[in-house]
VMD Tcl script that draws the C-alpha trace (Angstrom):
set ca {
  {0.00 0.00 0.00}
  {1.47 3.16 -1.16}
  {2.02 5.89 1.87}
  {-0.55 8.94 1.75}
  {1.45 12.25 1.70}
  {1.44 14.68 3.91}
  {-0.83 17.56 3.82}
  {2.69 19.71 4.83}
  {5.77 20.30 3.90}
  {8.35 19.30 6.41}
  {10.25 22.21 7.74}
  {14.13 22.56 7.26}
  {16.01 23.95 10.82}
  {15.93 27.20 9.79}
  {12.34 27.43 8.82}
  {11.46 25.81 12.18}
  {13.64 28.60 14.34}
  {11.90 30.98 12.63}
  {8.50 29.71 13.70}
  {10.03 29.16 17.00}
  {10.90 33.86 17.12}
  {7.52 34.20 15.55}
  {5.36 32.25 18.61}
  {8.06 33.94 20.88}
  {7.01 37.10 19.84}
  {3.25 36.51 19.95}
  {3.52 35.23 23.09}
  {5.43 38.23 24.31}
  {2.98 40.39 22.81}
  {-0.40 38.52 24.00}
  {1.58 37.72 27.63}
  {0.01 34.62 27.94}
  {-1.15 31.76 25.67}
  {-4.78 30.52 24.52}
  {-6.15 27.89 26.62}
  {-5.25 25.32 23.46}
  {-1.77 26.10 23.37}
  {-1.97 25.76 27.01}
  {-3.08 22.26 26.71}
  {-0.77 21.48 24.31}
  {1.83 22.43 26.28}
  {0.82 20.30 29.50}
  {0.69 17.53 27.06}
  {4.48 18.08 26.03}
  {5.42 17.69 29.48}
  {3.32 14.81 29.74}
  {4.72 13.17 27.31}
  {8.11 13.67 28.41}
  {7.34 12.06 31.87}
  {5.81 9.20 29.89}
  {7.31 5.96 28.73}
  {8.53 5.89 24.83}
  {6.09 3.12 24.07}
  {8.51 1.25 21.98}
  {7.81 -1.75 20.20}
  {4.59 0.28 18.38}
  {5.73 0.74 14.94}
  {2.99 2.87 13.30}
  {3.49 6.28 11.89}
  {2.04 8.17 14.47}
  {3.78 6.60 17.29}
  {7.02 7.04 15.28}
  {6.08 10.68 15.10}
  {5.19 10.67 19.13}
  {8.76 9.34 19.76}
  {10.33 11.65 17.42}
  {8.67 14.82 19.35}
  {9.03 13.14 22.93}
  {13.31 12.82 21.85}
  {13.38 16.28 20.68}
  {11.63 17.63 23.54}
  {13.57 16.47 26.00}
  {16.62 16.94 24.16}
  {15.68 20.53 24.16}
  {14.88 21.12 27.51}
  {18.27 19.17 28.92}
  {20.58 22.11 26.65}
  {18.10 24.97 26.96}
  {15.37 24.29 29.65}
  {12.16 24.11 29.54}
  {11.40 27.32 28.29}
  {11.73 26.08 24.67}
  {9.75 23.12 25.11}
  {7.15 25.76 25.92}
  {7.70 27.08 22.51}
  {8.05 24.11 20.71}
  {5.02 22.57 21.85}
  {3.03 25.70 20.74}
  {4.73 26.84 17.77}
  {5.44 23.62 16.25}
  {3.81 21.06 17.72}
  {4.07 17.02 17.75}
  {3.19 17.23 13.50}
  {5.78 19.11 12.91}
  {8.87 17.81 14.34}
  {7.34 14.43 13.95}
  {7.72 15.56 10.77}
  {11.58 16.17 10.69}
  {14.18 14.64 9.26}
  {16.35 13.27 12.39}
  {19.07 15.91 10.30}
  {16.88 18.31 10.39}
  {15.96 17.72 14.16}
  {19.57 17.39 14.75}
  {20.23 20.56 13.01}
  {17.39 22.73 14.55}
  {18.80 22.26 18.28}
  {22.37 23.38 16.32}
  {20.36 26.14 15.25}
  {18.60 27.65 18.22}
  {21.85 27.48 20.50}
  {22.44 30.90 18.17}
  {18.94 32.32 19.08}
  {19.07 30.92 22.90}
  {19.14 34.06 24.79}
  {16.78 35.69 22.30}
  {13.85 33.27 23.09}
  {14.04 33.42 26.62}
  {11.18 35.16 28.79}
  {10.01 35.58 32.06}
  {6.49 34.86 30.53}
  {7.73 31.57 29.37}
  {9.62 30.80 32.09}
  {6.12 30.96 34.03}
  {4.56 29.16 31.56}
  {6.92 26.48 31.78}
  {6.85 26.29 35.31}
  {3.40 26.15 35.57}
  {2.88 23.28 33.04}
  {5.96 21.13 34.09}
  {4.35 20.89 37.78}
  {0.96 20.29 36.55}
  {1.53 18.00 33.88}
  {-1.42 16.51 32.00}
  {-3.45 17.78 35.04}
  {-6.75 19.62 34.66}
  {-5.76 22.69 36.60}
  {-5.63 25.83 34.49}
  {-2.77 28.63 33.26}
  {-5.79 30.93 33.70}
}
mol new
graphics top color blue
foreach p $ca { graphics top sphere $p radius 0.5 }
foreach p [lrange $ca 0 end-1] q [lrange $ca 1 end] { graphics top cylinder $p $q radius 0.2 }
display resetview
């Protein structure tokens, strides 16, 4: 059975930083996040604390393990500020996504733009979601 394309384009590193100033900036600008991104965030951290399911083989769980490395590859060299912004500017689809190069390459990339993206907005943020988890409570 042939393999059904992708409705997008996977992003090269430097496309991906890019996205990664842009939700920096909107975030910045809006001081907060939208009670979606908020969720997706507590999910990143949930996912980190979770096991890597191995032994599942499809395409999404390839995808889930691809986001889950890069995630906490990110948040060992930069903290968990920029899982905060990968998890709402990029998301599980599009590192999933990613060419292991291209992951490889993007956490090359954003030790240039490190101090740029950092925030005591996102710090909170980050805080906030890495105690709670996948828990109901709120950012609100």
């Amino acid at each position: 059975m042939a393999r059904r394309e992708s409705r997008h384009k996977a992003l090269s590193a430097g496309e991906a930083v890019e996205k990664l100033i842009d939700t920096f900036n909107l975030i910045q600008y809006r001081e907060d996040v939208r009670p979606q991104e908020a969720k997706r965030i507590q999910d990143a951290f949930a996912l980190m604390a979770g096991t890597s399911g191995e032994g599942r083989v499809s395409q999404a769980a390839e995808r889930r393990n691809s986001y889950r490395w890069l995630l906490k590859k990110a948040q060992d060299a930069f903290g968990p500020q920029l899982v905060v912004l990968c998890a709402v500017g990029l998301g599980q689809s599009a590192i999933g996504g990613m060419t292991d190069r291209v992951r490889l390459e993007f956490l090359e990339a954003i030790k240039k733009k490190e101090e740029v993206l950092k925030s005591a907005i996102l710090q909170k943020l980050a805080d906030e979601c890495s105690v709670s988890g996948s828990s109901e409570s709120s950012l609100h």
